[in-house]
C-alpha positions in Angstrom: 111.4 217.3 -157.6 112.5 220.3 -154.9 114.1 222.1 -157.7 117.8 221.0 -156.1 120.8 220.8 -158.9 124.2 219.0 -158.2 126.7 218.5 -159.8 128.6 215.5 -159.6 132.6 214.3 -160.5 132.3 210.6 -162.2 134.9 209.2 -159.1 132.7 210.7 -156.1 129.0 209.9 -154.8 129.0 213.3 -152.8 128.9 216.5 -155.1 131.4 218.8 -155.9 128.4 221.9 -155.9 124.7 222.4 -154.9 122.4 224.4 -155.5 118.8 224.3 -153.3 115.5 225.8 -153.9 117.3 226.8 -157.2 113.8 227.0 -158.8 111.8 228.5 -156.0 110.8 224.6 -155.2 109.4 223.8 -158.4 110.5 220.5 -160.1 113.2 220.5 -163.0 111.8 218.5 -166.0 115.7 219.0 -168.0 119.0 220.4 -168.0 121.6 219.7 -170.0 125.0 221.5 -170.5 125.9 224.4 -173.2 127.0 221.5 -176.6 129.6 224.9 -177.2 130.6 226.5 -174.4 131.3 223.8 -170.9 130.8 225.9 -167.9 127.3 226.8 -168.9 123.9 225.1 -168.4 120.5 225.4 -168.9 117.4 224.2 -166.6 113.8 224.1 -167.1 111.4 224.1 -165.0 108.0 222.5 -164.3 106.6 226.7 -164.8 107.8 227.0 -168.0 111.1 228.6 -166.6 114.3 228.4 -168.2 117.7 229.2 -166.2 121.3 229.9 -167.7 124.1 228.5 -165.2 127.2 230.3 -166.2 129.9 229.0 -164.0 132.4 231.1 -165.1 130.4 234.2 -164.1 128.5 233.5 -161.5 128.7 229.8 -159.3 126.1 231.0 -156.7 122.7 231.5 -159.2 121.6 231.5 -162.7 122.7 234.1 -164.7 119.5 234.5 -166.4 116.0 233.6 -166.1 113.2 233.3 -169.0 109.6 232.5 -168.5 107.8 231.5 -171.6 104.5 232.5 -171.0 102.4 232.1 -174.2 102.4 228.2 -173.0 103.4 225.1 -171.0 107.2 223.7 -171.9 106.9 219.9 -171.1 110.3 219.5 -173.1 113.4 221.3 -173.9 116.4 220.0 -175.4 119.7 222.0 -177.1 121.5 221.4 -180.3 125.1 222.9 -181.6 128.2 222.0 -182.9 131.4 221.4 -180.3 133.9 221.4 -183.1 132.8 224.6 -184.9 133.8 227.5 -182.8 131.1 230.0 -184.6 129.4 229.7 -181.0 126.0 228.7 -182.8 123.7 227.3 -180.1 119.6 226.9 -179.8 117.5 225.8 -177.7 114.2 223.5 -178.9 111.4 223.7 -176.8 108.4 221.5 -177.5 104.9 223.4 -175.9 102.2 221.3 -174.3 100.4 221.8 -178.0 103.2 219.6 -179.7 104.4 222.8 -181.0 108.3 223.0 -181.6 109.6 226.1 -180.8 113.8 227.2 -181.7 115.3 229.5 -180.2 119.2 230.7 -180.6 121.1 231.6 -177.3 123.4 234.8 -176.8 127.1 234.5 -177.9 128.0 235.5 -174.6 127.0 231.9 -173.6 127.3 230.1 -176.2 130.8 230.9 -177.7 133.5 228.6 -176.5 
């Protein structure tokens, strides 16, 4: 709800990295991890911002921000193929309206 990620090893209760404030204090309504490419994930926001983690780059902040501004994102979910290494990868965002939006990510964080 403070806009705080961690992330956690399956064998510990205390995490491995955290990140505060990493949303200026707004809440995170998803994340979920790159389905083609492991050290990257993607956050959403309760403004309508989405943030690419790249691990590999950069461990301190996102790499990337994008604010959607046309209207609310109350969902946001991403859909690819591990086992294809074409590097295909979107990103479906459902608006307040019900409207689906798709969008595809770069290569640069989406190939494996």
């Amino acid at each position: 709800s403070d806009g705080s990620i961690r992330l956690h090893q399956m064998t510990s209760e205390c995490p491995i990295m955290q990140w505060n404030d990493s949303t200026n204090g707004q809440p995170i309504i998803a994340l979920q991890w790159a389905l083609t490419r492991p050290a990257v994930f993607f956050a959403l926001d309760a403004a309508s911002n989405i943030y690419v983690w790249d691990l590999l780059e950069n461990d301190l902040f996102p790499v990337a921000k994008e604010t959607v501004q046309s209207e609310k994102i109350v969902a946001m979910a991403l859909l690819g193929e591990q086992e294809k290494a074409n590097g295909l990868l979107g990103i479906v965002l459902a608006k307040e309206s019900g409207q689906i939006d798709i969008q595809y990510v770069k290569k640069k964080w989406a190939s494996p």
